[in-house]
N, C-alpha and C positions, 0 to 999 in steps of 0.2 A: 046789230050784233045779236047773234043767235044766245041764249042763255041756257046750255044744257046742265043734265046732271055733272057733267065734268066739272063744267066751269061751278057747279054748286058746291060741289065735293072741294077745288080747291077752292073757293071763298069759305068755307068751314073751315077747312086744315087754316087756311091763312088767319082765321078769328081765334080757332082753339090753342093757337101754335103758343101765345103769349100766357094764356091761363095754363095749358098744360107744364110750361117751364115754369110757371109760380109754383106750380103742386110738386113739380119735378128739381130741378133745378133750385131756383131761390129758396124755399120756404126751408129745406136742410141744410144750404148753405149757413141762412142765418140764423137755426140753432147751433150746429158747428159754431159759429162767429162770436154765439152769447155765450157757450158753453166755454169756448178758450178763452174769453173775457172775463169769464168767472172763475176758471181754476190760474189767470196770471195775477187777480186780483185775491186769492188764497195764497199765492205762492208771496204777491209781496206782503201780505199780512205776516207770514210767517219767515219771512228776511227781516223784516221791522224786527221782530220779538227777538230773533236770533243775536242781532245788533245790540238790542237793550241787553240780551242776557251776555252777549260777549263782556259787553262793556262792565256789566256786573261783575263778571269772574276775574275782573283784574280787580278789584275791590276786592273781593271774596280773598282771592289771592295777598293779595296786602294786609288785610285782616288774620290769614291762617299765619301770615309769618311773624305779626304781633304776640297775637297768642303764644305761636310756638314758642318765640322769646321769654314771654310770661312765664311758660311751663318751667323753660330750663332754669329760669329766674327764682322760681317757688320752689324747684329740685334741689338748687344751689343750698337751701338752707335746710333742705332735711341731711340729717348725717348719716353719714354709715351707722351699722350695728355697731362697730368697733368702738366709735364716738359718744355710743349714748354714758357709758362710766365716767369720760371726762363733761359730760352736760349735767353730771347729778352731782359730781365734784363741784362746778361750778353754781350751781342752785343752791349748796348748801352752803357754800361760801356767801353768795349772797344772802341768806338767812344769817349770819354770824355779824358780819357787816354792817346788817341794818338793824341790830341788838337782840335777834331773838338765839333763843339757845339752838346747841344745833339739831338738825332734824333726825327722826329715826325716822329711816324708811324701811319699805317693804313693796320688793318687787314684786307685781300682780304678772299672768300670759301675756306675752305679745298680742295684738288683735293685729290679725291680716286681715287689709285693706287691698285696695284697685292696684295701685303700682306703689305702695307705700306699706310701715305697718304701723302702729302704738303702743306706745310703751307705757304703760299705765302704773305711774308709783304711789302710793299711798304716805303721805308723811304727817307726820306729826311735829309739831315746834309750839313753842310757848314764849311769849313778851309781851310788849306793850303794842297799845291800837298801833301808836304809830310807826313802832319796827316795822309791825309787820304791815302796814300802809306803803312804806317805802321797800320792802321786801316785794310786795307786788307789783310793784313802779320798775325794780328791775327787773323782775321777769322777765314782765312785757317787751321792754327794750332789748331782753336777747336777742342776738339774731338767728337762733334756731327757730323753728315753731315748735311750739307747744301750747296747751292749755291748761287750767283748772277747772276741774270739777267736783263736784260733791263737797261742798266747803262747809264746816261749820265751827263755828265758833263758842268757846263757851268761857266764863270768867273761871278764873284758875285760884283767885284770893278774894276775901269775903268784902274787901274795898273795891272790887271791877278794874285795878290796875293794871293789873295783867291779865291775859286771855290765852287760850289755849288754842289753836287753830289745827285739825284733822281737815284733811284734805287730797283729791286725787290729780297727781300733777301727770299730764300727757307730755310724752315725748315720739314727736313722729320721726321716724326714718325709713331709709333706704336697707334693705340685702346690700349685703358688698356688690354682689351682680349689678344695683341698682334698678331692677327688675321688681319683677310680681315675688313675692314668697313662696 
């Protein structure tokens, strides 16, 4: 068998034919192959999180309607503006009750608040520790909120039987709107 350039040229083409499709062919295929291996394994990384967070937002969800409950719950017992005269009636009622004289008050501004406002009264009463120990026992037990603040006490008779108690009693409420002020 004769071996010319032809036959040389196709045993070349026949040797390069497998290298040149590694260069050609394979070697982009198999970045193509790693690259979409690597954005389905991005994709399921962020189906996982999406999953947890689903599952989160039904918690989330269950928790806001707790709350919300709360809110209305803690709304329930601020009163209208209209309300707070009969809450001072009743405070001072409890002060008679529990043996102290009755109180003189003195209504201070309203303080607006977020979606509420306070009423801040200044009173004055006088009795023994422990009227007014159990006077502040019913406060407490109102069901409106309010607070005390700025309390001081001081002895009113030269034996410490009785005491004199100045004090700033909070009344939170609502606008009739039950809105912001």
């Amino acid at each position: 068998m004769r071996f010319g350039t032809r036959e040389l040229i196709l045993f070349l083409s026949v040797l390069l034919l497998p290298i040149v499709s590694y260069f050609v062919v394979f070697r982009p295929q198999t970045a193509n192959i790693n690259k979409a291996k690597a954005e389905i394994s991005h994709k399921q990384e962020m189906l996982n999180k999406l999953r947890s967070e689903t599952k989160r937002n039904a918690d989330l969800l269950k928790v806001n309607e707790e709350l919300s409950t709360r809110i209305d719950e803690m709304e329930s017992l601020l009163p209208s503006n209209k309300e707070i005269d009969q809450i001072v009636r009743q405070v001072s009622g409890l002060a008679i009750e529990a043996g102290l004289t009755p109180p003189s008050l003195k209504s201070a501004k309203p303080i607006a608040a977020a979606q509420y406002r306070e009423q801040p009264l200044e009173m004055k009463t006088s009795g023994t520790f422990e009227g007014f120990y159990n006077f502040l026992i019913e406060v407490e037990r109102l069901p409106r909120i309010t607070r005390i603040v700025d309390m001081t006490l001081s002895d009113s008779t030269e034996e410490g039987i009785e005491l004199e108690a100045a004090f700033t009693l909070s009344i939170y409420f609502q606008n009739d709107a039950g809105g912001a002020p």
